[in-house]
C-alpha positions in Angstrom: 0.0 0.0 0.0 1.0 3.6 -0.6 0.0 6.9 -0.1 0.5 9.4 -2.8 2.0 13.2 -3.7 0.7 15.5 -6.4 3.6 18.6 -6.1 2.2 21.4 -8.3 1.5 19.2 -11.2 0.3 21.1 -14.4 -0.8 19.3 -17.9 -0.3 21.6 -20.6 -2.0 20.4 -24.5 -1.4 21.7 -27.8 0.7 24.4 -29.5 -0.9 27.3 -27.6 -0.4 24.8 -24.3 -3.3 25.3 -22.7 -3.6 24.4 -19.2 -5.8 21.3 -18.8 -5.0 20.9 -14.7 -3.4 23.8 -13.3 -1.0 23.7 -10.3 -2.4 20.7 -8.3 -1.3 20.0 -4.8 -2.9 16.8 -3.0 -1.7 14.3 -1.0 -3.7 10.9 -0.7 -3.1 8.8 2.5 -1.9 5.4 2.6 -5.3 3.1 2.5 -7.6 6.7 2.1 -10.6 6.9 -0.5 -10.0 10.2 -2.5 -12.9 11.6 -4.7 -12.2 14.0 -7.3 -15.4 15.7 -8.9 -16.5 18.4 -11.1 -18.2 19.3 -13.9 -17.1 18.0 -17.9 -13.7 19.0 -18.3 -12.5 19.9 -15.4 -9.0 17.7 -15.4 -10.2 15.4 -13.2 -10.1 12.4 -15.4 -6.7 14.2 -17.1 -5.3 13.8 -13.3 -6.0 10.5 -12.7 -4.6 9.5 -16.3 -1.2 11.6 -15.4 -1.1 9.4 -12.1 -1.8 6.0 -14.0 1.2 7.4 -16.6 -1.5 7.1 -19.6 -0.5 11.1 -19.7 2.3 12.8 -19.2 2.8 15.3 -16.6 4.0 19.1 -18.0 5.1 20.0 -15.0 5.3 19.3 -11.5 5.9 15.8 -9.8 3.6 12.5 -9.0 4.5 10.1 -6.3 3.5 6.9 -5.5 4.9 5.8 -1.7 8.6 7.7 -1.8 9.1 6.9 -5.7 8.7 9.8 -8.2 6.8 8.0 -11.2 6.9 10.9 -13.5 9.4 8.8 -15.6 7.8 4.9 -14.7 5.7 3.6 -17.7 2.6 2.9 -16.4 2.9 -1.3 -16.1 5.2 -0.4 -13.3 3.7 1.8 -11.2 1.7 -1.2 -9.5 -1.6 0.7 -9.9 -5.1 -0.9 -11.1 -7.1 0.8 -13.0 -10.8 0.3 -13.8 -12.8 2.7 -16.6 -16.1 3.8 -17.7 -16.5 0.9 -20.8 -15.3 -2.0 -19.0 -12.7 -2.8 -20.9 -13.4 -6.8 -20.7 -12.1 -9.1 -23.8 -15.2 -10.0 -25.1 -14.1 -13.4 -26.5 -12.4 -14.3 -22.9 -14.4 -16.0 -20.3 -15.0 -14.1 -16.8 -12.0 -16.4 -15.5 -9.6 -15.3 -18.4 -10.9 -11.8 -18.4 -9.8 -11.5 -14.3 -6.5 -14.0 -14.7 -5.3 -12.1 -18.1 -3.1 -9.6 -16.0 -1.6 -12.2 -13.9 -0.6 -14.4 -17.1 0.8 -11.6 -18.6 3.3 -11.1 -15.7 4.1 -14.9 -16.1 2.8 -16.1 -12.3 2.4 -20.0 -11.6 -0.7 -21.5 -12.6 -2.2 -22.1 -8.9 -1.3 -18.9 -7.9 -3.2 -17.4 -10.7 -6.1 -19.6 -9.9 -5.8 -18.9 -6.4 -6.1 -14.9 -7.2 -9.3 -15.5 -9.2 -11.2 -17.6 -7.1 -10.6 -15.3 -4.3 -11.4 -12.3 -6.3 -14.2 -13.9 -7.5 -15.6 -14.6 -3.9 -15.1 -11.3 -3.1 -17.4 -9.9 -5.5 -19.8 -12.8 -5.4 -19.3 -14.1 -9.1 -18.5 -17.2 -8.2 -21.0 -18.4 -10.2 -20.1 -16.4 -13.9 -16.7 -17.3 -14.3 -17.5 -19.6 -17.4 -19.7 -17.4 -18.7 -18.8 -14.4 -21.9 -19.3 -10.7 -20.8 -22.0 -10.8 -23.2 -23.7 -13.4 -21.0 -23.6 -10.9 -18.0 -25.9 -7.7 -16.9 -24.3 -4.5 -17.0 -23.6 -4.8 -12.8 -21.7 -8.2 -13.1 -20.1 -7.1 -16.0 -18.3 -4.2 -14.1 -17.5 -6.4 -11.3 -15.7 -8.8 -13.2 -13.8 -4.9 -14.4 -13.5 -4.4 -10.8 -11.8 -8.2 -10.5 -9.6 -8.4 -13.0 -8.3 -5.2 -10.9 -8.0 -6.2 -7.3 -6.6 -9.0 -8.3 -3.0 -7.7 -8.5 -3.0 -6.6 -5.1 -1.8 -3.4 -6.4 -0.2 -0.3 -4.5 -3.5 2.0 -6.1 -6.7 1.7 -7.2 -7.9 4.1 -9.6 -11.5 4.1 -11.2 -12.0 6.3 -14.0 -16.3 7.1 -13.6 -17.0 3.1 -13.5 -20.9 3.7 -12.7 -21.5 6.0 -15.5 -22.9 3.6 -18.2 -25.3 1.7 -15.2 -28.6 2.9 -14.7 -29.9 4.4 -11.3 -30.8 1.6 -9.1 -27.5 -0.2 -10.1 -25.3 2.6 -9.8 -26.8 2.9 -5.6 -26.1 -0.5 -5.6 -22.5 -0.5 -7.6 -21.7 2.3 -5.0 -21.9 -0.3 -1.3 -20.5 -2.5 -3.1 -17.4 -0.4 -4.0 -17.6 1.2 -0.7 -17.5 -2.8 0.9 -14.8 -3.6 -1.3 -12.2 -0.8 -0.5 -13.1 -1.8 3.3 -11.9 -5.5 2.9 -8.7 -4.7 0.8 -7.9 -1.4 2.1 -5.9 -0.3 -1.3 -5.3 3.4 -1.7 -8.2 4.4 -3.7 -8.9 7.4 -6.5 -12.4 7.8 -7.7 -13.3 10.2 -10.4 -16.6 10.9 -11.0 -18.9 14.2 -12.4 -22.1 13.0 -9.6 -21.8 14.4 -6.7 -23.7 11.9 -4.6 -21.5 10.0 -5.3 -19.0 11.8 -4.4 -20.6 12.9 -1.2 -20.8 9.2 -0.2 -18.4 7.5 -1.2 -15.1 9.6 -0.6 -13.1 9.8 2.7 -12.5 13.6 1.1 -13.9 15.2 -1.7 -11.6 17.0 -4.3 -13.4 19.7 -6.2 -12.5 20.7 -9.3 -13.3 23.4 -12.1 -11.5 24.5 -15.0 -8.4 22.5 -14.1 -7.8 24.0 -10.3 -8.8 22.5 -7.5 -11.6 24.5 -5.5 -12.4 22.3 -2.6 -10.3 19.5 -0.4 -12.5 18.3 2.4 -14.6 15.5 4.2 -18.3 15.8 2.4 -19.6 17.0 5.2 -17.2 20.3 5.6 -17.7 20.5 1.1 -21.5 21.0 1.7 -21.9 23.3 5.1 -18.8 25.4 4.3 -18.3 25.6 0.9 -15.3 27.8 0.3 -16.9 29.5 -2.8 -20.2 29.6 -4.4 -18.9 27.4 -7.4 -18.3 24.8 -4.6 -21.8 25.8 -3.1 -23.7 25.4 -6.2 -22.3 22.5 -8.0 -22.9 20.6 -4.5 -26.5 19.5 -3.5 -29.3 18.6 -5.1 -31.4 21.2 -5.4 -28.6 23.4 -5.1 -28.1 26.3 -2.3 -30.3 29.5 -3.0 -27.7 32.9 -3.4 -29.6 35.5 -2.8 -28.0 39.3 -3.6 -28.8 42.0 -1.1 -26.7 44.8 1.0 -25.2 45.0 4.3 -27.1 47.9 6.4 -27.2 48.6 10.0 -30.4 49.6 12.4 -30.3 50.2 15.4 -26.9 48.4 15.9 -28.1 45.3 14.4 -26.6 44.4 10.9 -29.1 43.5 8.1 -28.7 42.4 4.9 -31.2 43.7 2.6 -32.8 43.1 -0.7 -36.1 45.0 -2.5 -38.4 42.8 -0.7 -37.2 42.0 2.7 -34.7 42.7 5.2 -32.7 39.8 7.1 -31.3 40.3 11.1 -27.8 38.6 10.7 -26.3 36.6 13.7 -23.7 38.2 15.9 -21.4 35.8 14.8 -21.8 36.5 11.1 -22.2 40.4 12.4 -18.9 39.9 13.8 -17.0 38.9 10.7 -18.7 40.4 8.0 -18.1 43.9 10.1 -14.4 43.0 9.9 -14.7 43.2 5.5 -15.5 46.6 5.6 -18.5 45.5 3.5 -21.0 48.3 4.6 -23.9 49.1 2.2 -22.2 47.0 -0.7 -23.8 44.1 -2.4 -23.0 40.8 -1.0 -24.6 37.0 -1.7 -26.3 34.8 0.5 -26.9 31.4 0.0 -28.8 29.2 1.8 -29.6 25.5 1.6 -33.5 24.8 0.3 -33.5 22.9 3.5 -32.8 25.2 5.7 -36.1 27.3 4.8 -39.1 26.4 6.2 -42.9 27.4 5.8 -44.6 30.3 8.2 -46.6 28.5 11.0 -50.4 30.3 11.0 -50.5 33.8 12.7 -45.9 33.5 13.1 -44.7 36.7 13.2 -41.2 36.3 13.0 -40.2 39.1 10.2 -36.5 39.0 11.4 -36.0 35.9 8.9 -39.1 36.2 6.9 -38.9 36.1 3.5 -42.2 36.5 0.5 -42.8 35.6 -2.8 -45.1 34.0 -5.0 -45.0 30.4 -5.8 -44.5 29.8 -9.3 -44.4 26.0 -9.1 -43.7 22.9 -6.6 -42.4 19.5 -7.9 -43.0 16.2 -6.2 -39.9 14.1 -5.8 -41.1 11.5 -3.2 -40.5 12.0 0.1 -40.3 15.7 -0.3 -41.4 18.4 -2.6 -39.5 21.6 -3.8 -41.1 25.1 -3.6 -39.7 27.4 -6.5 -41.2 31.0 -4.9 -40.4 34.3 -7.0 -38.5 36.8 -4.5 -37.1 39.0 -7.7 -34.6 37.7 -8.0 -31.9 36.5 -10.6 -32.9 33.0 -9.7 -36.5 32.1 -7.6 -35.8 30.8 -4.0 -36.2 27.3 -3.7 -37.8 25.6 -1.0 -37.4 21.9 0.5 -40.2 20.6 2.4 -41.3 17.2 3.9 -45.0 18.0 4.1 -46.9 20.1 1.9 -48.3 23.5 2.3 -51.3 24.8 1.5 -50.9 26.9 -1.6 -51.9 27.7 -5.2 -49.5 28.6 -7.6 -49.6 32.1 -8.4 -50.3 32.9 -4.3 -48.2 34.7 -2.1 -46.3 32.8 0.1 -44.0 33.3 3.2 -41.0 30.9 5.0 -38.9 31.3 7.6 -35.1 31.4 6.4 -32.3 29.6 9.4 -30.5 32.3 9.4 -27.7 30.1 11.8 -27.6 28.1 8.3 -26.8 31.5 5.9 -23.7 32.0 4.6 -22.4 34.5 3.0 -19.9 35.4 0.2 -18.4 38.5 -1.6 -20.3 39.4 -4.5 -16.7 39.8 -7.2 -14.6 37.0 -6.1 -17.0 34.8 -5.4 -15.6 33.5 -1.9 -17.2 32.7 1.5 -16.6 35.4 3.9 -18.2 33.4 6.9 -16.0 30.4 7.7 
């Protein structure tokens, strides 16, 4: 096992080298689950392809336990690597497809068997390993992509999005069992994925991503309370977290942030350090999660967090619905609720905003101001 060291790694393409991954700095613990998300293009698969040696690094250094790999070929960095298609040989059995690795490196017949089997058991198919991969539903076939992996006992794991081509249910599924399997082998593991649930449960940390620069390196729970900026804040949670613009003013020694339609008491805590900005009757975002609104009780009062709109629409999702209410703003405020209210679209409406949920970030770089 291994941990591993990106040092200011860069990936540069083309003749006008532009930058694909931009000065990346992470280090992976030895045994540690690392997610890296983001949006299409944001270098996270280019990352995990410069660790696996499948693309050069333009700058910087990658290593793997205390060796610098930059210079390795990828068959001997002892890393696994498992991709989006699979990958399987489809004229191999499920036995030859996991052993094919192993017979390449020339290991003794039972040892190889030995490795499959086990493998095999693992992953609980046992049962398939006589059968073709076109014999197989789209689950087993990406465990036998996961087998022929762990198999080599490698130093690293790295899957490149390996749920993507499943369909909902399997992919929940495909997740605890990925989850169970990096708990029984403990190998240093690199996910990449661009779906943030799974990100947010399957990582140890969460690694962020946009544009080639890392945003965000945190435990999912610190990546959705206290996102550092509101491209973290946005591309994480489903719906995603309300931003709201308004300005800072004071009354009567209490600081508000206002908008056209409502004024907000801030918390002496978020007083405290948004007085220390110098941010003083200039714009500033809010965001709020849509769960951290809630409905006005009949005959509340409580116009120090009370925000109104009109509802425009609700959608039903199950065990919860989402209120979309028109507060004239950029975007409407969206609302997530376990019971229903009782409301037409079209009606004015009124909630309750937590306002020890709110955060708050500066309106030109984009950043949280409340830690």
């Amino acid at each position: 096992m291994a941990n591993i060291l990106f040092n200011q790694v860069y990936k540069r393409y083309g003749k006008y080298k532009e930058i694909a991954v931009s000065d990346f700095n992470l280090t992976v613990e030895d045994t540690e689950f690392i997610v890296l998300v983001g949006p299409s293009g944001c270098g996270k698969s280019t990352t995990l392809r410069m660790l696996a040696g499948l693309e050069d690094v333009s700058d910087g250094e990658i290593y793997i336990g205390d060796n610098l790999v930059n210079d390795i070929p990828p068959k001997d960095r002892d890393i696994s690597m498992v991709f989006q298609n699979y990958a399987l040989y489809p004229n191999m059995s499920v036995y030859e497809n996991i052993a094919f690795g192993l017979r390449l490196r020339k290991l003794p017949k039972h040892e190889i068997d030995l490795a499959v089997k086990r493998a095999a058991r693992v992953l609980e198919i046992e049962n398939f390993l006589n059968r073709k991969p076109r014999e197989l539903s789209g689950g087993q076939r990406q465990r036998v992509a996961l087998g022929r992996a762990i198999v080599r006992t490698p130093q690293v794991f790295l899957m490149d999005e390996p749920l993507s081509n499943l369909d909902a249910k399997l992919r929940v599924q495909m997740r605890s069992e990925i989850i169970n399997l990096h708990r029984k082998i403990e190998v240093t593991t690199i996910y990449v994925t661009h779906d943030q649930i799974e990100a947010m449960t399957m990582g140890d940390r969460v690694v962020v991503m946009n544009r080639g620069i890392i945003q965000q390196v945190d435990s999912p729970e610190m990546i959705y309370n206290k996102p550092v900026n509101m491209f973290v804040a946005n591309f994480i949670g489903n719906p995603p977290m309300n931003f709201i613009e308004g300005k800072l003013q004071e009354r009567e020694g209490q600081l508000e942030f206002h908008t056209n339609r409502f004024a907000l008491t801030l918390t002496s805590e978020q007083a405290h350090t948004l007085r220390k900005h110098n941010l003083l009757d200039r714009a500033i975002i809010m965001g709020i999660r849509p769960e951290h609104i809630h409905f006005m009780a009949e005959g509340s009062e409580d116009a120090e967090s009370m925000v109104t709109g009109i509802l425009q629409f609700n959608e039903f999702v199950g065990s919860d619905r989402y209120y979309h209410i028109d507060i004239k703003q950029e975007r409407p405020l969206v609302i997530r609720a376990s019971e229903g209210v009782r409301s037409e679209d079209g009606h004015a409406i009124s909630a309750l905003i937590n306002m020890n949920k709110a955060l708050f970030f500066h309106k030109d770089t984009e950043m949280l101001l409340t830690k």
